[in-house]
mmCIF file of the N, C-alpha and C atoms, coordinates in Angstrom:
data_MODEL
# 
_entry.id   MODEL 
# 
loop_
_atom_site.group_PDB 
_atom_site.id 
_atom_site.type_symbol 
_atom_site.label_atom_id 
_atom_site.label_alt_id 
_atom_site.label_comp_id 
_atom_site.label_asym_id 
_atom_site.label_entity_id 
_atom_site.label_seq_id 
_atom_site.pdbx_PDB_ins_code 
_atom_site.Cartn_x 
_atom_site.Cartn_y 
_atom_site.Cartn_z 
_atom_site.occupancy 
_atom_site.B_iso_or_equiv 
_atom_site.pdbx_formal_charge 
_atom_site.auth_seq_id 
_atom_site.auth_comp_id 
_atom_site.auth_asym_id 
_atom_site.auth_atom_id 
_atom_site.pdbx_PDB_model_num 
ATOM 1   N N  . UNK A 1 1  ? 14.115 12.976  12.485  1.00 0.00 ? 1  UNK A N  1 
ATOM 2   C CA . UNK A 1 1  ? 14.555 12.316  11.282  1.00 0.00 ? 1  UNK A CA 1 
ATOM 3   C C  . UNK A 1 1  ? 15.103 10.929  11.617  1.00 0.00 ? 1  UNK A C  1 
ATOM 4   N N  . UNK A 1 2  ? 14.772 9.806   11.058  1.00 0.00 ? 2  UNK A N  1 
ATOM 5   C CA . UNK A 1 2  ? 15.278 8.700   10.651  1.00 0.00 ? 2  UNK A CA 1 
ATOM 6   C C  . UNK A 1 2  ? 16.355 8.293   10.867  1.00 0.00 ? 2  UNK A C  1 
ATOM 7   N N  . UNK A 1 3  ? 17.503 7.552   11.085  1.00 0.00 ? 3  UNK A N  1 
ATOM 8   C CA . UNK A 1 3  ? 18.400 7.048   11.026  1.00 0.00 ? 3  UNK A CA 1 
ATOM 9   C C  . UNK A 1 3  ? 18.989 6.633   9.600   1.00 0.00 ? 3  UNK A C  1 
ATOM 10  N N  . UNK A 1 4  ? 17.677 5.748   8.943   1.00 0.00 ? 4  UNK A N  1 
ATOM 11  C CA . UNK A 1 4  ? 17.406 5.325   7.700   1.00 0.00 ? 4  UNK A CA 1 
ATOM 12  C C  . UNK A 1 4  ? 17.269 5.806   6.456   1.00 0.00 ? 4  UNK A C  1 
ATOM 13  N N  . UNK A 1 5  ? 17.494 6.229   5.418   1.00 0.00 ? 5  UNK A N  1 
ATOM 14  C CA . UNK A 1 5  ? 17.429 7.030   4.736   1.00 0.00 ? 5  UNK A CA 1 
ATOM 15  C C  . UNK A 1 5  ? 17.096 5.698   3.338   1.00 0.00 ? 5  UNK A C  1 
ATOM 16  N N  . UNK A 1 6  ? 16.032 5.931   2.456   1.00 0.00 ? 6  UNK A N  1 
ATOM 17  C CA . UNK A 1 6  ? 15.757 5.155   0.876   1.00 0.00 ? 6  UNK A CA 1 
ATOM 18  C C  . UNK A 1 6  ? 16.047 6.315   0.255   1.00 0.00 ? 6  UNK A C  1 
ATOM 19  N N  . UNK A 1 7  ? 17.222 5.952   -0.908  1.00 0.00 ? 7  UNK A N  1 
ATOM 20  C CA . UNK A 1 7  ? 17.310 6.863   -2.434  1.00 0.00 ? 7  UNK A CA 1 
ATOM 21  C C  . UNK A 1 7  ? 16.565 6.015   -2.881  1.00 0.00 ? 7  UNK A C  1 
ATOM 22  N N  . UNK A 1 8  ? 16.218 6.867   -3.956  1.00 0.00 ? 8  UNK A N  1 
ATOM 23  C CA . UNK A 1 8  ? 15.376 6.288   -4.850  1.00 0.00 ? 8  UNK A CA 1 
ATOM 24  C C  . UNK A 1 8  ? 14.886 7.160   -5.623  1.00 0.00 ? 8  UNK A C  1 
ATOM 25  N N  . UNK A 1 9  ? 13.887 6.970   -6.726  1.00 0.00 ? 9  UNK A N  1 
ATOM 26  C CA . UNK A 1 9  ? 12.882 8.481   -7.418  1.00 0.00 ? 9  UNK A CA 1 
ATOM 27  C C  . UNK A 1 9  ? 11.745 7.777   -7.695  1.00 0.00 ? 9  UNK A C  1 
ATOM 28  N N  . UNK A 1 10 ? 11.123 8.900   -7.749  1.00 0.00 ? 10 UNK A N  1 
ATOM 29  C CA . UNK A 1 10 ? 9.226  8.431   -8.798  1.00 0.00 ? 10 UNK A CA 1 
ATOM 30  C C  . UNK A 1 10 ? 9.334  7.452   -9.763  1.00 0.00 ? 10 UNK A C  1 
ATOM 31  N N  . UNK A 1 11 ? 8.277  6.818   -9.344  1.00 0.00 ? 11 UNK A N  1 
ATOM 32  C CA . UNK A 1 11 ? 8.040  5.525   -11.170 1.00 0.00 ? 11 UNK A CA 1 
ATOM 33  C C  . UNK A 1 11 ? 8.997  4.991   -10.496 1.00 0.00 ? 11 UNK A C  1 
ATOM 34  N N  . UNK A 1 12 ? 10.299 4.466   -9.630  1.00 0.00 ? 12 UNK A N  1 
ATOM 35  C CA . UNK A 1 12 ? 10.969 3.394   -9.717  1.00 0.00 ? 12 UNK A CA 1 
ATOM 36  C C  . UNK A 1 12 ? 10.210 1.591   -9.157  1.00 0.00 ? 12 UNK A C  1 
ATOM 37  N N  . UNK A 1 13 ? 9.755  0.749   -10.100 1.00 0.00 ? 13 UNK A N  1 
ATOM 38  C CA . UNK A 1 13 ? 9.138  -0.102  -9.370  1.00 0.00 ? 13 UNK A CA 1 
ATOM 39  C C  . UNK A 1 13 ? 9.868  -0.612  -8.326  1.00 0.00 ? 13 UNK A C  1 
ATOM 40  N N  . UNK A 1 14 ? 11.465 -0.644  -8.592  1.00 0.00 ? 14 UNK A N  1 
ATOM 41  C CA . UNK A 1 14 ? 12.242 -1.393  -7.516  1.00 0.00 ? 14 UNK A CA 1 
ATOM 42  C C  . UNK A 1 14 ? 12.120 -0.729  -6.360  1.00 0.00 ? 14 UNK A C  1 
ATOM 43  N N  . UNK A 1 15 ? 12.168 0.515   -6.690  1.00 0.00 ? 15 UNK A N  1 
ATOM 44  C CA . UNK A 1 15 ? 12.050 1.556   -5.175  1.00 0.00 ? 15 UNK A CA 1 
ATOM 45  C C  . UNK A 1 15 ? 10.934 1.085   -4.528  1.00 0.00 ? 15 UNK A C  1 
ATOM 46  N N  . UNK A 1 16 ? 9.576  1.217   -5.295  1.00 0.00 ? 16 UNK A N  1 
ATOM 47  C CA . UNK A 1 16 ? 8.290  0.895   -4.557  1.00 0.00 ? 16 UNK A CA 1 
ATOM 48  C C  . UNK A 1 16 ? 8.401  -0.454  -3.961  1.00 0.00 ? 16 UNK A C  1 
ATOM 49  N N  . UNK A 1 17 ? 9.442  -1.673  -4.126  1.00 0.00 ? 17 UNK A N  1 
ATOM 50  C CA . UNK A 1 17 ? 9.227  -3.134  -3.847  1.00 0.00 ? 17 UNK A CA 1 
ATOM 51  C C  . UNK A 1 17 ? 10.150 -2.544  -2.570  1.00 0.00 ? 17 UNK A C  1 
ATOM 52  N N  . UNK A 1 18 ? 11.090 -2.113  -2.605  1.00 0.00 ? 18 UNK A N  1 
ATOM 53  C CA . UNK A 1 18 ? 11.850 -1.972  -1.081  1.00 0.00 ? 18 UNK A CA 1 
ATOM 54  C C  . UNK A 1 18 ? 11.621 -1.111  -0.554  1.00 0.00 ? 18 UNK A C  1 
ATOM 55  N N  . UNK A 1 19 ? 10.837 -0.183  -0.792  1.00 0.00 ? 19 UNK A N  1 
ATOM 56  C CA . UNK A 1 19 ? 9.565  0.364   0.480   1.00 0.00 ? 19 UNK A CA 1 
ATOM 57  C C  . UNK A 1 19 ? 8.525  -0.222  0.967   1.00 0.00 ? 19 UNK A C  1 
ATOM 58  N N  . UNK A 1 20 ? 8.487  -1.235  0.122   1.00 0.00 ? 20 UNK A N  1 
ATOM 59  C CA . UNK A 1 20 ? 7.105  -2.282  1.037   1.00 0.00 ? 20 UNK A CA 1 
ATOM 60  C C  . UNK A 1 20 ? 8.229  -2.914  1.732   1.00 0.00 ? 20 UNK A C  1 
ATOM 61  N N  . UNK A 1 21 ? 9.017  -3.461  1.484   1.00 0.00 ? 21 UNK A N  1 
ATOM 62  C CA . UNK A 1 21 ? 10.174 -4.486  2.330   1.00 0.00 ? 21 UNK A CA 1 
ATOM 63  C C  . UNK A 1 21 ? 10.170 -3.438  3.733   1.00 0.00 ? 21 UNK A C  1 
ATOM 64  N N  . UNK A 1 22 ? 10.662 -2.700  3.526   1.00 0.00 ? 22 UNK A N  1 
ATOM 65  C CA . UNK A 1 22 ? 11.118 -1.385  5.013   1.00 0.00 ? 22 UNK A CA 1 
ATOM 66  C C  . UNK A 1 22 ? 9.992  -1.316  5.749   1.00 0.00 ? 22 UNK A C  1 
ATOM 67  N N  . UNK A 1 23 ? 8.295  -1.383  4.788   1.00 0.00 ? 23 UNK A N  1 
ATOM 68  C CA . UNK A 1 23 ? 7.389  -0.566  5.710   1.00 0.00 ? 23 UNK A CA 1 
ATOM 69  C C  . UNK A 1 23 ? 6.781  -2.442  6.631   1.00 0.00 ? 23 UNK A C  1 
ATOM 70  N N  . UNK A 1 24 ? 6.672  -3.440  5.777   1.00 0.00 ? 24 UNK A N  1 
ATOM 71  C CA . UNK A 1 24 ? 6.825  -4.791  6.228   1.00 0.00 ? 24 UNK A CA 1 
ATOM 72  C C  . UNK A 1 24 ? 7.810  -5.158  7.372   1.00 0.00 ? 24 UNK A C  1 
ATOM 73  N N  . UNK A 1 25 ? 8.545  -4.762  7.072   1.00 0.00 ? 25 UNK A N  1 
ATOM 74  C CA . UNK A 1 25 ? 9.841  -4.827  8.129   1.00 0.00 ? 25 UNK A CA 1 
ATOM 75  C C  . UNK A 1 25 ? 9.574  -4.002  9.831   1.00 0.00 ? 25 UNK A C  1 
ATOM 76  N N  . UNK A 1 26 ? 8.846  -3.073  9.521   1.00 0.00 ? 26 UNK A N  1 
ATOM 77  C CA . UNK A 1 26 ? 8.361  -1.606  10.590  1.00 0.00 ? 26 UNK A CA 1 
ATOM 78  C C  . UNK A 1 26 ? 9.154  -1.024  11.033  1.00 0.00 ? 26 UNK A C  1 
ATOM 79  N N  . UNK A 1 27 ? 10.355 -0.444  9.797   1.00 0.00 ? 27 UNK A N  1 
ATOM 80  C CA . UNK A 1 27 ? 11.273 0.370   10.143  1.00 0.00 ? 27 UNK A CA 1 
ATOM 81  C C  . UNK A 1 27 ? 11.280 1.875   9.520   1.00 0.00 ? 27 UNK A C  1 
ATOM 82  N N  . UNK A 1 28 ? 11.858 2.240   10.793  1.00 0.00 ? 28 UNK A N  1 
ATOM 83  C CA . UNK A 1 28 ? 11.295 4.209   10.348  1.00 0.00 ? 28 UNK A CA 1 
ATOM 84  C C  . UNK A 1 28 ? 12.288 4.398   9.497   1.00 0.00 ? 28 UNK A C  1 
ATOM 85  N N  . UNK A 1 29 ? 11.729 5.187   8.460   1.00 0.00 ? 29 UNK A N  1 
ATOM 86  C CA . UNK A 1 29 ? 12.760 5.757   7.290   1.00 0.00 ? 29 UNK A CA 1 
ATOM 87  C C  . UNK A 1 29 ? 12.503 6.449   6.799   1.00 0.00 ? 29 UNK A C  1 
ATOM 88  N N  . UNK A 1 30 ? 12.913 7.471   5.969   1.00 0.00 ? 30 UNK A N  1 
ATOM 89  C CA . UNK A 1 30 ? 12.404 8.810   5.819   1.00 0.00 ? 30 UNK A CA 1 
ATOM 90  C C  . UNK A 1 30 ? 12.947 8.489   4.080   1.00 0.00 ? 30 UNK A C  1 
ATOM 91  N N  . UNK A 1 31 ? 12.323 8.942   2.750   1.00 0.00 ? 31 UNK A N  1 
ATOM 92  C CA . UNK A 1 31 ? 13.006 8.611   1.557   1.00 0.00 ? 31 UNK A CA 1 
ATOM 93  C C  . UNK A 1 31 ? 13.268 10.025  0.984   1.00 0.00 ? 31 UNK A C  1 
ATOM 94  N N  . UNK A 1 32 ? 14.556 10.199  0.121   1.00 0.00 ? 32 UNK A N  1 
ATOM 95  C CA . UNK A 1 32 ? 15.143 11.063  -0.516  1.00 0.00 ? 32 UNK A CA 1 
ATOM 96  C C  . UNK A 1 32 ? 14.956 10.686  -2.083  1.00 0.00 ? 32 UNK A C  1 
ATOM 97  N N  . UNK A 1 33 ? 14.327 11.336  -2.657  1.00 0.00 ? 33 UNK A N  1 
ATOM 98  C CA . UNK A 1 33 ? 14.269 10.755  -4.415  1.00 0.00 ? 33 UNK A CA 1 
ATOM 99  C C  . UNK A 1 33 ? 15.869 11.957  -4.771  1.00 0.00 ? 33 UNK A C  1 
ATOM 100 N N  . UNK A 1 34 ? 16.595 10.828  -5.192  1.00 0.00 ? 34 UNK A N  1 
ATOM 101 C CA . UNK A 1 34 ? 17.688 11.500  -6.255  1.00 0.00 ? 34 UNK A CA 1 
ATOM 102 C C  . UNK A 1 34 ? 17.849 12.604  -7.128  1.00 0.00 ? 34 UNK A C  1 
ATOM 103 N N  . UNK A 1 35 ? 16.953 12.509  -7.619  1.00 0.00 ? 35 UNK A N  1 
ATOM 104 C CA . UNK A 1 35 ? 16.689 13.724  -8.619  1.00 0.00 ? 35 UNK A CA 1 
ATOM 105 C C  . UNK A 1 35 ? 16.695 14.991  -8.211  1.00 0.00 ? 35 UNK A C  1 
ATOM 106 N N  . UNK A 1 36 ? 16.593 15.053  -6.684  1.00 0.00 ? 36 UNK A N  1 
ATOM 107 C CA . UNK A 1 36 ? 16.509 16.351  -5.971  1.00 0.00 ? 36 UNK A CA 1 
ATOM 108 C C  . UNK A 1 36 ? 17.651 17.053  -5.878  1.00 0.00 ? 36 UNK A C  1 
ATOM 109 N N  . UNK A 1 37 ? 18.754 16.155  -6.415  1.00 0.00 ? 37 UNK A N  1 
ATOM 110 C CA . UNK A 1 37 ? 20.498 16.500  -5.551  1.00 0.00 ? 37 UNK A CA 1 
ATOM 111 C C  . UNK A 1 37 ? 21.664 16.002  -7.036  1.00 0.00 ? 37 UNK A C  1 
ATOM 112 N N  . UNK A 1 38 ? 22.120 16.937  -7.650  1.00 0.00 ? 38 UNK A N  1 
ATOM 113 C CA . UNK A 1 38 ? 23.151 16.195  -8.654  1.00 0.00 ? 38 UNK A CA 1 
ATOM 114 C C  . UNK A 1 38 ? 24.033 15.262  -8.034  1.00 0.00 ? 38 UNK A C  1 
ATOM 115 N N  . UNK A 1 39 ? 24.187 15.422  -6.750  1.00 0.00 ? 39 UNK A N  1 
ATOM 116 C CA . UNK A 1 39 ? 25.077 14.665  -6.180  1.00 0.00 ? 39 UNK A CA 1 
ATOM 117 C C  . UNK A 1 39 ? 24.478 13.491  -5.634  1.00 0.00 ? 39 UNK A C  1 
ATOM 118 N N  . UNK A 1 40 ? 23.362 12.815  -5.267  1.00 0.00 ? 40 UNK A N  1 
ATOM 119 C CA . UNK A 1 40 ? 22.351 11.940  -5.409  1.00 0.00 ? 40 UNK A CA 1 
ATOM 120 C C  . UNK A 1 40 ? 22.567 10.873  -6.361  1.00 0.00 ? 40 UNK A C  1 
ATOM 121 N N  . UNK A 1 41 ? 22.028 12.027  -7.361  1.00 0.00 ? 41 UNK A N  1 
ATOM 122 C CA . UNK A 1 41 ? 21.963 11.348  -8.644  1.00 0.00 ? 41 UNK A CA 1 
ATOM 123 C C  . UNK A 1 41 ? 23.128 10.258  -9.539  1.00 0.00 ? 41 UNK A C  1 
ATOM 124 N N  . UNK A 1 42 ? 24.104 11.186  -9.043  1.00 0.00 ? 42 UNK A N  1 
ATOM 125 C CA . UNK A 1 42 ? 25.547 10.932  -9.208  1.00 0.00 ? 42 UNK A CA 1 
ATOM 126 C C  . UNK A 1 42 ? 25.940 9.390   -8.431  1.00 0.00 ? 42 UNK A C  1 
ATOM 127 N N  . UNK A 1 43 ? 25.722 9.825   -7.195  1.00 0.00 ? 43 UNK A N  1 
ATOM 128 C CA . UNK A 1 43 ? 25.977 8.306   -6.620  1.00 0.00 ? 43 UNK A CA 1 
ATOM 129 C C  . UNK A 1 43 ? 24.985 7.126   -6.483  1.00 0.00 ? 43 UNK A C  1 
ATOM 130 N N  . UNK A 1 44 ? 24.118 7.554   -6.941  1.00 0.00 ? 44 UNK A N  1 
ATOM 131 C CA . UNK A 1 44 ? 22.997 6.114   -6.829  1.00 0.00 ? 44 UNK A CA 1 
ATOM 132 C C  . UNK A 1 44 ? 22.385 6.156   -8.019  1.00 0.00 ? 44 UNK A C  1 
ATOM 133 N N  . UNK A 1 45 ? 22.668 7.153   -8.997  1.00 0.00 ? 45 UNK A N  1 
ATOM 134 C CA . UNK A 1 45 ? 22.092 6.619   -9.853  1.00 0.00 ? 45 UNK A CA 1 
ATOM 135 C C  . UNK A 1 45 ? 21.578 5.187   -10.952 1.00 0.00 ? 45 UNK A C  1 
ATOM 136 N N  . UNK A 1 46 ? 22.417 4.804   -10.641 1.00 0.00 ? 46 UNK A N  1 
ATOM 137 C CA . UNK A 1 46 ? 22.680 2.929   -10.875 1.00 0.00 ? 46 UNK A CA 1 
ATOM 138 C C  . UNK A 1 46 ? 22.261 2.108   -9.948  1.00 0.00 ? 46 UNK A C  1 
ATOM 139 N N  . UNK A 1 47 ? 22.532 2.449   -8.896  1.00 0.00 ? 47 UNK A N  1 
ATOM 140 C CA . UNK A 1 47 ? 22.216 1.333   -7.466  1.00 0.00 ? 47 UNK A CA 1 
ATOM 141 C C  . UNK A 1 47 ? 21.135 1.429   -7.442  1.00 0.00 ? 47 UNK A C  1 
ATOM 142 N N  . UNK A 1 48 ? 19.872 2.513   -7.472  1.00 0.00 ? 48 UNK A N  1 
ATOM 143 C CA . UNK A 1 48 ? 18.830 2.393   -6.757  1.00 0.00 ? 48 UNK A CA 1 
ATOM 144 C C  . UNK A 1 48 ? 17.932 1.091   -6.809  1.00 0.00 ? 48 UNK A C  1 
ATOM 145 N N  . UNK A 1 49 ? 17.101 0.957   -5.647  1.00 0.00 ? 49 UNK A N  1 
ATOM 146 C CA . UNK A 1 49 ? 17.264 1.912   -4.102  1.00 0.00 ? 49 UNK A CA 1 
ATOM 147 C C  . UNK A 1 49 ? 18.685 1.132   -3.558  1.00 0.00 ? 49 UNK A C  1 
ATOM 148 N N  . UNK A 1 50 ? 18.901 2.354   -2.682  1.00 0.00 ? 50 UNK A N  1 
ATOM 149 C CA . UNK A 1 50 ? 19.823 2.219   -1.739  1.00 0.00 ? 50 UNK A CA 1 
ATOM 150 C C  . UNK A 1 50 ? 18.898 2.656   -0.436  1.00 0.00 ? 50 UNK A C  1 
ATOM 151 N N  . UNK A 1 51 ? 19.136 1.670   0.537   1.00 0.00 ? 51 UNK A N  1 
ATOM 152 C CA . UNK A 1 51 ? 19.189 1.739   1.886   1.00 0.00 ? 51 UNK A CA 1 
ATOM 153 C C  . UNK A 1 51 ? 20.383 2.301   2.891   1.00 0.00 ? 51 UNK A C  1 
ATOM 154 N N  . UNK A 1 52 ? 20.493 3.906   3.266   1.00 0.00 ? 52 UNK A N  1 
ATOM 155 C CA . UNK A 1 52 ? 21.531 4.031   4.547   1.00 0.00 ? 52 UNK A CA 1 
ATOM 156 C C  . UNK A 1 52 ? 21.249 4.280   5.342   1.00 0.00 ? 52 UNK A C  1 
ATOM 157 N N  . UNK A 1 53 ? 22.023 4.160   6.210   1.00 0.00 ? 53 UNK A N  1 
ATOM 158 C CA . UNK A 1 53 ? 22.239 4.051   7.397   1.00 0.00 ? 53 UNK A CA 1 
ATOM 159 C C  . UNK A 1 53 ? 23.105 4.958   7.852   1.00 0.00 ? 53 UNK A C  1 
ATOM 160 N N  . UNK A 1 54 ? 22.610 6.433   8.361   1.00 0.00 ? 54 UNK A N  1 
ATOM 161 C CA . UNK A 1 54 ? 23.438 7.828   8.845   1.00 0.00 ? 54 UNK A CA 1 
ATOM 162 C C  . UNK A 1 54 ? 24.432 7.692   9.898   1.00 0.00 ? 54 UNK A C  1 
ATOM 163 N N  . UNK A 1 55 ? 24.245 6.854   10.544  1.00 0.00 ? 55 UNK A N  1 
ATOM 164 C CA . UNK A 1 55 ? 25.158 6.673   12.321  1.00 0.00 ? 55 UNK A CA 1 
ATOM 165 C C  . UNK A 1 55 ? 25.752 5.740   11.477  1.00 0.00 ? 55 UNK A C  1 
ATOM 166 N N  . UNK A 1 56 ? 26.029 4.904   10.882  1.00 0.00 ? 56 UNK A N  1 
ATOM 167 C CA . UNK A 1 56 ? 27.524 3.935   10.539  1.00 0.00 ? 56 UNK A CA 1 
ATOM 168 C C  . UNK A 1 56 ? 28.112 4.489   9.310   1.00 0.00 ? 56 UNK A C  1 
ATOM 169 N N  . UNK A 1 57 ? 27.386 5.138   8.388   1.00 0.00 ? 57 UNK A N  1 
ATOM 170 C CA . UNK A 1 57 ? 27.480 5.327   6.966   1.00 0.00 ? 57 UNK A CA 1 
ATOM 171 C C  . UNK A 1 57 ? 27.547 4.366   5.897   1.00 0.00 ? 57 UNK A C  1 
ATOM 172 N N  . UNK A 1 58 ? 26.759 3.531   6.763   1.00 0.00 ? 58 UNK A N  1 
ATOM 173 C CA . UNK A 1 58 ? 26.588 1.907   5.784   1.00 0.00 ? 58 UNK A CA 1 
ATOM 174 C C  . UNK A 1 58 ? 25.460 2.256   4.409   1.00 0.00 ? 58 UNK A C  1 
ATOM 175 N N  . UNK A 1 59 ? 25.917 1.198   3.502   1.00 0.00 ? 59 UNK A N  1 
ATOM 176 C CA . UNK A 1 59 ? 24.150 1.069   2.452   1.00 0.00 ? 59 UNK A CA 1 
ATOM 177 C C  . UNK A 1 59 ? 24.593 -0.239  1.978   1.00 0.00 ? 59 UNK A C  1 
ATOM 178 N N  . UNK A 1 60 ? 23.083 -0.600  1.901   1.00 0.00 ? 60 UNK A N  1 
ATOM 179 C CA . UNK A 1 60 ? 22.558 -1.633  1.494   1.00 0.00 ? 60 UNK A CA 1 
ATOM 180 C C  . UNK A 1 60 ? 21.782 -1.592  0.083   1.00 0.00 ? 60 UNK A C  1 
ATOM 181 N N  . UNK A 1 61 ? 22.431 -1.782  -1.183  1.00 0.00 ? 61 UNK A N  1 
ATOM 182 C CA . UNK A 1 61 ? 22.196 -1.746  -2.208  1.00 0.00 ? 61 UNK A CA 1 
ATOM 183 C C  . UNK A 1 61 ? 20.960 -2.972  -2.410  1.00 0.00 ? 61 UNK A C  1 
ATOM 184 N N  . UNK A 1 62 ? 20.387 -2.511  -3.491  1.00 0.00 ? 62 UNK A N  1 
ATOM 185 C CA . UNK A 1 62 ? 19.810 -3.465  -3.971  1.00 0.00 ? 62 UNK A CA 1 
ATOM 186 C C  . UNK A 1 62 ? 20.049 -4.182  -5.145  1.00 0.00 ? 62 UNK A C  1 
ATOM 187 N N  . UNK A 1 63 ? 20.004 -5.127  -4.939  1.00 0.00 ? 63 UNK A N  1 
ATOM 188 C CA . UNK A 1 63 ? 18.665 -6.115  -4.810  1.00 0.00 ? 63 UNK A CA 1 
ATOM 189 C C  . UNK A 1 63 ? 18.980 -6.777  -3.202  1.00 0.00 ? 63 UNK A C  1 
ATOM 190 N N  . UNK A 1 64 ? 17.660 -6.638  -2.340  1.00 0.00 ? 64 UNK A N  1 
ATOM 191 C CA . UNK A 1 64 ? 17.587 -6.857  -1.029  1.00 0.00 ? 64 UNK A CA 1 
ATOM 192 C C  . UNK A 1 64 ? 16.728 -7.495  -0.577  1.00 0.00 ? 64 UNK A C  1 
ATOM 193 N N  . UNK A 1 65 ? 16.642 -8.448  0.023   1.00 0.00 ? 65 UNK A N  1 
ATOM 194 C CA . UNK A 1 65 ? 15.313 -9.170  0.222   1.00 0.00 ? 65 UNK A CA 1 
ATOM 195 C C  . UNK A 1 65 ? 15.112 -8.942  2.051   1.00 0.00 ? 65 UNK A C  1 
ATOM 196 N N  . UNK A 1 66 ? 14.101 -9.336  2.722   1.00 0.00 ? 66 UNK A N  1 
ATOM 197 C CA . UNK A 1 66 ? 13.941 -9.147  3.720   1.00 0.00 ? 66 UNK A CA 1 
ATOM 198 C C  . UNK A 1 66 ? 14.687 -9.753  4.688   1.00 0.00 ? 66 UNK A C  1 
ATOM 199 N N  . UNK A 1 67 ? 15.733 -10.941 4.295   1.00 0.00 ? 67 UNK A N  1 
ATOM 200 C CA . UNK A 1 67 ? 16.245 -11.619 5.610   1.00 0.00 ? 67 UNK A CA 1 
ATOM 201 C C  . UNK A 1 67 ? 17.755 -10.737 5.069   1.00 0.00 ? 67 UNK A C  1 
ATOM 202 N N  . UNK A 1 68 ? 17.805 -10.019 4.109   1.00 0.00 ? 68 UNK A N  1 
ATOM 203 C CA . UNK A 1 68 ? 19.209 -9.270  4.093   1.00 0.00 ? 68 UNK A CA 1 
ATOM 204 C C  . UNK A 1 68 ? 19.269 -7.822  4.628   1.00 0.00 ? 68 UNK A C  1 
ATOM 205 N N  . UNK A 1 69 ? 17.935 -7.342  4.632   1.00 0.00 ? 69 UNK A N  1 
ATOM 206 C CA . UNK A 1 69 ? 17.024 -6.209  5.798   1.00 0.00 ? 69 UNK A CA 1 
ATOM 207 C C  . UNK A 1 69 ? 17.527 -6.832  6.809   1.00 0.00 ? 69 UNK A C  1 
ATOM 208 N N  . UNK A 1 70 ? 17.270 -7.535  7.169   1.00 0.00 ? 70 UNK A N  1 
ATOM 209 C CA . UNK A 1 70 ? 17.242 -7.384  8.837   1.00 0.00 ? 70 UNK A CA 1 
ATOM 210 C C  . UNK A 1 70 ? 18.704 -7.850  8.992   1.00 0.00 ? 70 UNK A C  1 
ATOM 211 N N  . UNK A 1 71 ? 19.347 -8.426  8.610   1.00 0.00 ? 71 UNK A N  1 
ATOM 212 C CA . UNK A 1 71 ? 20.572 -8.447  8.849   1.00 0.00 ? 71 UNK A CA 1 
ATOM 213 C C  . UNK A 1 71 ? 21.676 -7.257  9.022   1.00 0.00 ? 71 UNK A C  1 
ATOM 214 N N  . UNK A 1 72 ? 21.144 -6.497  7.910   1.00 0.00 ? 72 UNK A N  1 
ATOM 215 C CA . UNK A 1 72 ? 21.752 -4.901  7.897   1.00 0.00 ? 72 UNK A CA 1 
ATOM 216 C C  . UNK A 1 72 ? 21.358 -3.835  9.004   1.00 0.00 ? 72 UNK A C  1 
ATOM 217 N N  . UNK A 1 73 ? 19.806 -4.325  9.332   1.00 0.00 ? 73 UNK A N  1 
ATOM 218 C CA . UNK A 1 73 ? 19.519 -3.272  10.583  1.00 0.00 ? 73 UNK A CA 1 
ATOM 219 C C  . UNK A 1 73 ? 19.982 -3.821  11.882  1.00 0.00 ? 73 UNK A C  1 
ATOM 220 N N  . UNK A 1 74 ? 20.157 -4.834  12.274  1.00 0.00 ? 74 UNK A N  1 
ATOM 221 C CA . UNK A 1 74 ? 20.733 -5.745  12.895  1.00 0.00 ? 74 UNK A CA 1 
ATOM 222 C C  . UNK A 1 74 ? 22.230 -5.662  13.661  1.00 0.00 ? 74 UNK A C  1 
ATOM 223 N N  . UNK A 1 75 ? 22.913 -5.197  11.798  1.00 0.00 ? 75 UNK A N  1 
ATOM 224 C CA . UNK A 1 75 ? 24.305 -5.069  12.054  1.00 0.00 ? 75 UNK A CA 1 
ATOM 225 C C  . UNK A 1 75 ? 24.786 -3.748  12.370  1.00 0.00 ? 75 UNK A C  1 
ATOM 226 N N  . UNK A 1 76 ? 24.031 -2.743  12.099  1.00 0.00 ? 76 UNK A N  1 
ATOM 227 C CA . UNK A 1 76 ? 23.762 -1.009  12.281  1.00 0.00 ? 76 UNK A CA 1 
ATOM 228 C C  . UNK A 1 76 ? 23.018 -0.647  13.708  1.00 0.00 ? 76 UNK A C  1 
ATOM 229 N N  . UNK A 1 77 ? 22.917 -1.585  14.196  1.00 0.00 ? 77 UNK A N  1 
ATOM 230 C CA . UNK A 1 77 ? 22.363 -1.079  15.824  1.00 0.00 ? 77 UNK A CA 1 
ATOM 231 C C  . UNK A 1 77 ? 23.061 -0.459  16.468  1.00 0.00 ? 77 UNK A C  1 
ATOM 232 N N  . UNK A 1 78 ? 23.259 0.193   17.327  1.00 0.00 ? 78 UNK A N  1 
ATOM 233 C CA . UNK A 1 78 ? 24.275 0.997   18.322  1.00 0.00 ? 78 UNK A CA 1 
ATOM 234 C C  . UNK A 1 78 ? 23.928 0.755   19.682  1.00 0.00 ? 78 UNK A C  1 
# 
């Protein structure tokens, strides 16, 4: 598993634009659609996508563009 984790759900266009950003980027990430988890849903339901990061417990909300990607994976290195 990933480090990386995308919330997000089906039909979200924003989701689909920052999964091309991640897969552009060539970073491994594994995605969780919200809807799967009340508690998901609960916390991102507004933000999505969210980008985290499991080893810091960071996220990177969106709206995200690619030089704010790499800054975040950047800053989440170990």
């Amino acid at each position: 598993m990933s480090d990386y984790l995308l919330y997000g759900t089906e039909g979200c266009h924003l989701c689909e634009d920052a999964e091309q950003l991640l897969v552009d980027a060539g970073l491994a990430f594994s995605k969780q659609d919200i809807i799967e988890d009340p508690q998901w849903l609960q916390n991102y339901g507004l933000l999505i996508p969210v980008l985290f990061h499991s080893a810091s417990q960071q996220q990177l909300n969106w709206p995200f563009d690619s030089q704010a990607l790499q800054d975040f994976i950047k800053n989440n290195r170990l």
